[in-house]
Rosetta silent file (secondary structure, phi, psi, omega in degrees, C-alpha in Angstrom):
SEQUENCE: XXXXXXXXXXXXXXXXXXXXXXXXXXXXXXXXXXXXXXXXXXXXXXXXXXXXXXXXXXXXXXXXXXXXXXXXXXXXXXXXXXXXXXXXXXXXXXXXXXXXXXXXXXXXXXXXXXXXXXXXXXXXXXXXXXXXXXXXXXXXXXXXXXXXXXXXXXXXXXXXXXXXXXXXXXXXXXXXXXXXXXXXXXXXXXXXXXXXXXXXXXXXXXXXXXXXXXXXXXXXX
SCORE:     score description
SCORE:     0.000 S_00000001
   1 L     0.000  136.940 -177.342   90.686   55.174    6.057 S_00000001
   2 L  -102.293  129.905 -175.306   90.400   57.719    3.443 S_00000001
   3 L   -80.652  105.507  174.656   89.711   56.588   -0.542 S_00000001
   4 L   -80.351   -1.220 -169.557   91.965   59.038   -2.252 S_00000001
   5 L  -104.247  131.633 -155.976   90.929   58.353   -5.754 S_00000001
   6 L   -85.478   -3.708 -172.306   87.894   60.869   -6.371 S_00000001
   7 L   -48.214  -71.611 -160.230   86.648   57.671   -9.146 S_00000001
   8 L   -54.516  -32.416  179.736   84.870   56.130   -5.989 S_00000001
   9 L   -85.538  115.538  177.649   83.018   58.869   -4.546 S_00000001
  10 L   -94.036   38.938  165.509   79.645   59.405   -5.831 S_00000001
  11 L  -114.482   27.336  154.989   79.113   62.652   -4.444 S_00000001
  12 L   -38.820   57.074 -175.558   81.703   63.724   -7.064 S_00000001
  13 L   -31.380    4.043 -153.788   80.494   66.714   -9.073 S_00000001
  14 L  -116.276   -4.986 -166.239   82.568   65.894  -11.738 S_00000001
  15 L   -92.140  155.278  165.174   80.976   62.290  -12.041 S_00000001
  16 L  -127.093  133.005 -154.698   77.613   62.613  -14.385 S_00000001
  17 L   -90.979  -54.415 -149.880   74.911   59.958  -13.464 S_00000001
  18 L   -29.355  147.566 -179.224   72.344   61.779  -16.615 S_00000001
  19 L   -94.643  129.838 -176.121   71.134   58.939  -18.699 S_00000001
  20 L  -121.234  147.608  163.465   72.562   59.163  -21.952 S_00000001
  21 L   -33.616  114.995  155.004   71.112   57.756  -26.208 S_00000001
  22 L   -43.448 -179.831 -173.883   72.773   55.244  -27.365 S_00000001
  23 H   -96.384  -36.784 -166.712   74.703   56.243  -30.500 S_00000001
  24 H   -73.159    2.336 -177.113   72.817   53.611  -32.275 S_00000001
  25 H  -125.694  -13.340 -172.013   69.821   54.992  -31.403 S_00000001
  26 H  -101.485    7.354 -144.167   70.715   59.134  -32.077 S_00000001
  27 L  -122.065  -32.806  176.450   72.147   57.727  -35.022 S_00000001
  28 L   -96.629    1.187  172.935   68.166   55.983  -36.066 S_00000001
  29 H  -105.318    0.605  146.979   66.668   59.389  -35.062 S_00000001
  30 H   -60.843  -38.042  158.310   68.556   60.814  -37.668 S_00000001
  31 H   -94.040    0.036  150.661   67.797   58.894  -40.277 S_00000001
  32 H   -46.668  -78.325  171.644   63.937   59.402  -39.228 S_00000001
  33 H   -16.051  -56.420  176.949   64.420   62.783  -39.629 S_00000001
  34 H   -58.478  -31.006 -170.913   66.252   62.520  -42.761 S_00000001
  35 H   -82.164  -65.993  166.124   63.689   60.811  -44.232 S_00000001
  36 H   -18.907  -70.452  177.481   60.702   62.502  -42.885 S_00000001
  37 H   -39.229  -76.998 -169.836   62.545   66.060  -44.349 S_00000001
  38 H   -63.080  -19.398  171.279   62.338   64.338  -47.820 S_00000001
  39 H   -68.637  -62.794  178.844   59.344   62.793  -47.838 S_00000001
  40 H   -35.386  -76.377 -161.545   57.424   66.231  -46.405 S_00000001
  41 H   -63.298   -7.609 -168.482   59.641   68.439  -49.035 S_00000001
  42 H  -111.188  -12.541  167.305   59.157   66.172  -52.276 S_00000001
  43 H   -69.537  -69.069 -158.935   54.821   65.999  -50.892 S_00000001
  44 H   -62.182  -50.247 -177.985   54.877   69.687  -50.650 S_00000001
  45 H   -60.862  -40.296 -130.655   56.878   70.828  -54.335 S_00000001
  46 H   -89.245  -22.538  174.918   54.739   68.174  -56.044 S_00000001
  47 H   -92.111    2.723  143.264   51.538   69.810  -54.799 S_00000001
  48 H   -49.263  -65.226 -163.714   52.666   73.297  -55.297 S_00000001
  49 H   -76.779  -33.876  173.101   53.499   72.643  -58.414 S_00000001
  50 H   -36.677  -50.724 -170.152   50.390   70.394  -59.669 S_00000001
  51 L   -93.693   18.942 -174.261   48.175   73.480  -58.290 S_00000001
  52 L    45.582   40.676  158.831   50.504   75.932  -60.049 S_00000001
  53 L   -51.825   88.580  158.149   52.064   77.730  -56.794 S_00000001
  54 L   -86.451  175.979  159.523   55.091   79.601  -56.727 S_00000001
  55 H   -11.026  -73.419 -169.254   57.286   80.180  -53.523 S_00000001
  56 H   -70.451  -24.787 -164.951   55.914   83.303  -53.190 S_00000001
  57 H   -83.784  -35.453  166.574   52.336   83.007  -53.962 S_00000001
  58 H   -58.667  -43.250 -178.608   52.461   80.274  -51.280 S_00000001
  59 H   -74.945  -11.516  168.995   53.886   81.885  -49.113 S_00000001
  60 H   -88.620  -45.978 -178.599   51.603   85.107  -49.154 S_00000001
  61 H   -48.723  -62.524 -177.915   48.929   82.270  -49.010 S_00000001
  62 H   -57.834  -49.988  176.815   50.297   80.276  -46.280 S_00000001
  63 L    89.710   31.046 -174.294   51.644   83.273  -43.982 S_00000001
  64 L  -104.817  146.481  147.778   55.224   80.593  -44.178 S_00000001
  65 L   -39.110  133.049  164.810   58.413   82.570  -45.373 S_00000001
  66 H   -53.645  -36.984 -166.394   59.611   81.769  -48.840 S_00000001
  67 H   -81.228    9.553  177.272   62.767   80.820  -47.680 S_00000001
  68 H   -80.260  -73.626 -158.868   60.947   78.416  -45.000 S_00000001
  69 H   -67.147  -26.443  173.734   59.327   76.704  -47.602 S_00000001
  70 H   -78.697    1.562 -175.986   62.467   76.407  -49.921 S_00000001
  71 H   -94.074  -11.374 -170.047   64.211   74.874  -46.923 S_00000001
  72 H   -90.874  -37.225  179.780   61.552   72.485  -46.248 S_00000001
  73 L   -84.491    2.269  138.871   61.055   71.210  -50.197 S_00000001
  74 L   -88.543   13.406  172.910   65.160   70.597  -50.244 S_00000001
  75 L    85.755  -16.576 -176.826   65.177   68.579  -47.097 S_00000001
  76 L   -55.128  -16.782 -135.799   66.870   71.099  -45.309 S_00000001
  77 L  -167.326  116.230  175.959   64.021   71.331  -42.582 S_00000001
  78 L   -92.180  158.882 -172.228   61.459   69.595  -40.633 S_00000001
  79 L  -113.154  146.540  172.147   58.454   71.839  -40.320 S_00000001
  80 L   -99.021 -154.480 -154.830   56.713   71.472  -37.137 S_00000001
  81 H   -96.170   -7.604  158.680   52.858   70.847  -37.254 S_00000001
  82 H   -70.485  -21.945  164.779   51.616   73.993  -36.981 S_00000001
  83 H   -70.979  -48.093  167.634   53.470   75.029  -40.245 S_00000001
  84 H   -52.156  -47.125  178.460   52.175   71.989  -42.056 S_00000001
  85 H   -41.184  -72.746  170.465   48.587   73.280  -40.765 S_00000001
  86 H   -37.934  -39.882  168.567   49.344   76.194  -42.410 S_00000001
  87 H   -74.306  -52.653  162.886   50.750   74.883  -45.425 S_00000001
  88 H    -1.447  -80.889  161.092   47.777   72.395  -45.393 S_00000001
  89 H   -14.791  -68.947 -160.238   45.416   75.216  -45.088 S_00000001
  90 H   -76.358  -28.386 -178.575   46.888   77.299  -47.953 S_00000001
  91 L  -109.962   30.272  178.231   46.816   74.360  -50.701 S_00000001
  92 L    30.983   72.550  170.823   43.115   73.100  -49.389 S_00000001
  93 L  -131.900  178.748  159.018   44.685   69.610  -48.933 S_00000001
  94 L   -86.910 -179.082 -168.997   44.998   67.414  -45.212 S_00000001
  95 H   -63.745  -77.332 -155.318   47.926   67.346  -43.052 S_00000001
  96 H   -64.380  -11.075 -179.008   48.433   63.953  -43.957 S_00000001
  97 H   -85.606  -63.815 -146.367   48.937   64.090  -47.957 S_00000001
  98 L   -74.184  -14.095 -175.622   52.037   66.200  -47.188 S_00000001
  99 L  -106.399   14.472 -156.605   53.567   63.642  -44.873 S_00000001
 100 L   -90.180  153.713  166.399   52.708   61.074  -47.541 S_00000001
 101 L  -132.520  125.868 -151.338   55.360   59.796  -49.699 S_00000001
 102 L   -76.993    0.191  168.499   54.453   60.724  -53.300 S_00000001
 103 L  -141.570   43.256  165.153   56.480   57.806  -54.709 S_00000001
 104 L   -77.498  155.484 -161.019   55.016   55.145  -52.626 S_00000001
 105 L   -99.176  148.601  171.796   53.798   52.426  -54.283 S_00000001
 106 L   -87.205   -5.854  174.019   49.547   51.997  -54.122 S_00000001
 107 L  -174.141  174.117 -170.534   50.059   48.253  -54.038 S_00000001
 108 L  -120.124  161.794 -176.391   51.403   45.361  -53.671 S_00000001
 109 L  -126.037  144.360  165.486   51.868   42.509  -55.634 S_00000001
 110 L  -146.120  136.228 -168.274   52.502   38.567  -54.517 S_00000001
 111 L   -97.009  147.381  177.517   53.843   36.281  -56.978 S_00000001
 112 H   -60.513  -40.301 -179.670   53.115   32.610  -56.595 S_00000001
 113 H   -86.952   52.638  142.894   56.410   31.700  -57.381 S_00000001
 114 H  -122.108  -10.529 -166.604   57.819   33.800  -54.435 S_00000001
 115 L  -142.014   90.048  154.426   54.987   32.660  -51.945 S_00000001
 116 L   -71.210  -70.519  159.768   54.748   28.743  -52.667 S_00000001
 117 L   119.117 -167.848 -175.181   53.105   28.334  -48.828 S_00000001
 118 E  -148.299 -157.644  166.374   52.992   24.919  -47.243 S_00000001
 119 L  -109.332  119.225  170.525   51.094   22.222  -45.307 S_00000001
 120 H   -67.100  117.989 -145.421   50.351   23.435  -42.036 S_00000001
 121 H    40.953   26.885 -172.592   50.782   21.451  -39.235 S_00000001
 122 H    98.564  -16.437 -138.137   50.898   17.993  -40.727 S_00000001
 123 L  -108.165  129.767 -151.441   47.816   18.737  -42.562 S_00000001
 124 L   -76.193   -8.474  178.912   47.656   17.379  -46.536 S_00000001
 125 L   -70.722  125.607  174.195   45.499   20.689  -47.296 S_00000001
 126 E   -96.914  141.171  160.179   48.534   23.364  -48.740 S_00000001
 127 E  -151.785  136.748 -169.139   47.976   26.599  -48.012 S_00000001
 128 E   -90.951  112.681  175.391   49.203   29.929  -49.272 S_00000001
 129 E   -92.614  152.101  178.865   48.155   33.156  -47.698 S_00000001
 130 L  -123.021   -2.090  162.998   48.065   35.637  -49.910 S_00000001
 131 L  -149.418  137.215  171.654   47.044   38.622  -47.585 S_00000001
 132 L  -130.409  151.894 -172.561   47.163   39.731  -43.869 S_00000001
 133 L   -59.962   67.639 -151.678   45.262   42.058  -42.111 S_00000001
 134 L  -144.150  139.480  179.253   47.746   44.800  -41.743 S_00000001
 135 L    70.503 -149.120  177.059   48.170   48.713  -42.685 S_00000001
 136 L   -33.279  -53.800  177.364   45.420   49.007  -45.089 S_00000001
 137 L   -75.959  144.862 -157.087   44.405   45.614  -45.338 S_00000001
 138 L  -121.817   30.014  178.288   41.333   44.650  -42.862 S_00000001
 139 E  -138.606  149.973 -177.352   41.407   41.058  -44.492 S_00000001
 140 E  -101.672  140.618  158.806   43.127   38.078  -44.228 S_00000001
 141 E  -144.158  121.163 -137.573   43.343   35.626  -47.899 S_00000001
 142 E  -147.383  121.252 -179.298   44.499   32.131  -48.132 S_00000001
 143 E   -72.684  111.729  169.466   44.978   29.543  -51.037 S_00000001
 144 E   -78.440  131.631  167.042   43.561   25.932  -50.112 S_00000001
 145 E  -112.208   78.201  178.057   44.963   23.007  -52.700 S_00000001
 146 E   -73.161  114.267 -165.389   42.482   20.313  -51.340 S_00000001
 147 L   -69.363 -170.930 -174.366   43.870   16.606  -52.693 S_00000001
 148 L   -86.007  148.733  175.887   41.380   14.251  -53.919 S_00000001
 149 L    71.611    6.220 -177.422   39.627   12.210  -50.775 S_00000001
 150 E   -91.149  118.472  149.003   40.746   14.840  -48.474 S_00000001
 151 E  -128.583  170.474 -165.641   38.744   16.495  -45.842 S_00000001
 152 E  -153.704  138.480 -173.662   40.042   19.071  -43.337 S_00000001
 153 E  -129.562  151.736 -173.070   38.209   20.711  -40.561 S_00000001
 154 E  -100.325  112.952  160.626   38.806   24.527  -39.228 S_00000001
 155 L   -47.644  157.915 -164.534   38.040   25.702  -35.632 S_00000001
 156 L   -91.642  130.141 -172.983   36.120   28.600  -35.669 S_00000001
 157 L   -44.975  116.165  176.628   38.046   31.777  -35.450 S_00000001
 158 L   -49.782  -29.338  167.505   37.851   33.293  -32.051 S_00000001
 159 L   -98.357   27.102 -171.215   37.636   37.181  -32.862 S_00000001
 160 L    52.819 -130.219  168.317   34.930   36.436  -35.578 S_00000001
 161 L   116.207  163.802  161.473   34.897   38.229  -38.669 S_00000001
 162 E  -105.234  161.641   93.951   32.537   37.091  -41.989 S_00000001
 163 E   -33.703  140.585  169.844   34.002   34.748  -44.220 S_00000001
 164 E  -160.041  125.045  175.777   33.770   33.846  -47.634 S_00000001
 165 E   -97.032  131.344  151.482   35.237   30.468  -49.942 S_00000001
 166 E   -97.406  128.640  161.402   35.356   30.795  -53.364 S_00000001
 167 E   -98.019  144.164  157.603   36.523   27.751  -55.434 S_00000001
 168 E  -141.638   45.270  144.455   38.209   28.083  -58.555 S_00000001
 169 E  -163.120  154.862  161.205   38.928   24.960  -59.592 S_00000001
 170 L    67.797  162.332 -156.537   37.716   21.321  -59.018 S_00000001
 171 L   -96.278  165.201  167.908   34.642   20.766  -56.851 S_00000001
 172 L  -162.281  131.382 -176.823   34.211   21.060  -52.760 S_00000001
 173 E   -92.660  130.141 -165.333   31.828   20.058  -50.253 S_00000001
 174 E  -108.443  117.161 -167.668   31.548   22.775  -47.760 S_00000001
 175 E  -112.301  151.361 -171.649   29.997   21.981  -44.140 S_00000001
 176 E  -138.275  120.094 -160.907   29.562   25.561  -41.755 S_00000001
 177 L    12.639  -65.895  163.937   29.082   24.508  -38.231 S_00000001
 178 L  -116.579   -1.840 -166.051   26.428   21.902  -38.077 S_00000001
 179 L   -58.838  177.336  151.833   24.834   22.655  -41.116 S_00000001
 180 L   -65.256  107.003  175.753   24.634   20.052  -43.914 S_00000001
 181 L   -63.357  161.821 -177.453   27.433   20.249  -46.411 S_00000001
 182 E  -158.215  135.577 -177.916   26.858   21.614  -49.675 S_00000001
 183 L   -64.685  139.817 -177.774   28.349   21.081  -52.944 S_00000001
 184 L  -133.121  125.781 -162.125   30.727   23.898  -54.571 S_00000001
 185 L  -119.441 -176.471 -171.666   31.692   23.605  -58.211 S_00000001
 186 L   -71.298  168.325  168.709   34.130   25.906  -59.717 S_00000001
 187 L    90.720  -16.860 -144.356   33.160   29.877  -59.795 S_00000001
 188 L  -113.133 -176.453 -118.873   30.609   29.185  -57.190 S_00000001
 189 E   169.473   75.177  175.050   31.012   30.857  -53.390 S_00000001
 190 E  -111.492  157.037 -164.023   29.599   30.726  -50.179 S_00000001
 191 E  -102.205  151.036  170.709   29.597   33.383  -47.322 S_00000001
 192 E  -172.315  162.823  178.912   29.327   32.551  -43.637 S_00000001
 193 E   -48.030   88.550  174.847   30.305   33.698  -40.013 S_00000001
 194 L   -22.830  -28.946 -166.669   34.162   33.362  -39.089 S_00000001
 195 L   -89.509   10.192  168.190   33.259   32.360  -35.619 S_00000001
 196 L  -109.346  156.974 -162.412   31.820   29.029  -36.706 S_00000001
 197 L   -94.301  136.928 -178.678   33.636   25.956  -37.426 S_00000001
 198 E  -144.263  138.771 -167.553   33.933   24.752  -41.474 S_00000001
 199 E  -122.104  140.503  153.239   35.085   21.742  -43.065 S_00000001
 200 E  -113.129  166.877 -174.659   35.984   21.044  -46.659 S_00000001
 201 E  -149.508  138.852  174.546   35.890   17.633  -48.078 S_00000001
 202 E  -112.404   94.667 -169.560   36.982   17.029  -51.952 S_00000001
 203 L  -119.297   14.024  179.035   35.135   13.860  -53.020 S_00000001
 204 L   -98.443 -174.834 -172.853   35.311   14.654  -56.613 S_00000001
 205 L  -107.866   59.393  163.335   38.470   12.783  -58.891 S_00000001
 206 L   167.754  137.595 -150.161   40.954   16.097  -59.037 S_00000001
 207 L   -50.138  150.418 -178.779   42.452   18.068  -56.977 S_00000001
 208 E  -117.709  160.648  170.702   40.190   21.074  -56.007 S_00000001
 209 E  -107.573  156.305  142.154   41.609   25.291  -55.494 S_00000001
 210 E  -164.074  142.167  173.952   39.923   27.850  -53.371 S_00000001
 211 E   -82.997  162.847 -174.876   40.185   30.998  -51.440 S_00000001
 212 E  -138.185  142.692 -170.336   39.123   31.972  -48.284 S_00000001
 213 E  -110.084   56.314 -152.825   38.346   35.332  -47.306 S_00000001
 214 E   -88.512  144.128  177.732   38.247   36.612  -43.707 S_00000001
 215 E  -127.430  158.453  158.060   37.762   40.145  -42.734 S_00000001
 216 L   -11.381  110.702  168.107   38.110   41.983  -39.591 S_00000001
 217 L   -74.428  113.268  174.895   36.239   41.441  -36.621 S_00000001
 218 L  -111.342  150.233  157.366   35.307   45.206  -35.784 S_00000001
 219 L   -84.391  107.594  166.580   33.384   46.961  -32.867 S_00000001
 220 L   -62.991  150.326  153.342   30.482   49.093  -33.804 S_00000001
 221 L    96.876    0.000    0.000   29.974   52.299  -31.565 S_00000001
């Protein structure tokens, strides 16, 4: 029996198998683009003009067309990366300050009263982080509120890292793997190895604060 409807047969020139973008996804490379165009063209005017560059003088610099460069500082145009070399090149900056975006903020701020934090696991110690090791930052930092009569013990972090507790308020006795604890009043600080286990105990009559400080475990060589 023959299947007259031409639907079924997939040796059908007319059916196309090609894998096609979601819309939702040509639709987020678009607004990559978009962005990318303005960020590049508003890096690129501000250091033209800051080094006192016109169009043309760049562009006799650069060996880019003026009207290349006025399409790229309006957004009109992604430049590919050999023209950024080239622009690079001509205004003795890197690659990367032009892909930069010139009204990025240099920091961040975290307010307490947006980042309360909690008690972790059951545990009567509250703690706030106040940084994680992400982007820029290669450190982790985290608010302790230790009650009165309270101790709390850490396992020792598994990628390593150095450490460092500061108190700033209220007193704390600080034990570092097997060591002997030792008293910490406020202001006062001690540094030690992430990959060891540390306990604090608050035996004084008021609540004590303090940060903790972890950095990166990195591989030399």
């Amino acid at each position: 029996m023959t299947d007259s409807n031409p639907s079924s047969d997939h040796t059908n020139p007319m059916i196309d198998f090609r894998l096609r973008r979601p819309a939702s996804l040509k639709a987020k490379t678009a607004d990559t683009a978009a962005h990318v165009a303005q960020v590049v063209g508003s890096s690129l005017r501000e250091i033209r003009r800051s080094q006192g560059h016109s169009l043309d003088t760049l562009a006799a610099a650069s060996g880019v067309s003026r009207a290349m460069l006025g399409q790229i500082e309006t957004g009109k145009s992604v430049p590919t990366i050999t023209v950024l070399w080239k622009v690079a090149a001509a205004l003795g900056v890197p690659v990367a300050k032009l892909i930069t975006d010139p009204e990025a903020s240099l920091y961040t701020v975290t307010r307490r009263s947006g980042s309360d934090g909690a008690s972790v696991d059951g545990k009567a110690v509250h703690i706030r982080n106040l940084a994680r090791p992400e982007g820029q930052v290669g450190y982790s930092v985290d608010e302790f509120r230790v009650p009165v009569g309270h101790k709390e013990s850490f396992a020792a972090r598994r990628d390593g890292g150095a450490a460092s507790l500061i108190v700033a308020s209220g007193t704390l006795d600080v034990s570092i793997g097997d060591e002997a604890p030792v008293t910490l009043g406020e202001g006062d600080c001690i540094h030690f190895p992430a990959g060891l286990k540390h306990t604090f105990a608050n035996n004084s009559s008021g609540v004590a604060t303090a940060y903790l400080v972890v950095g990166a475990s990195r591989k030399v060589g």
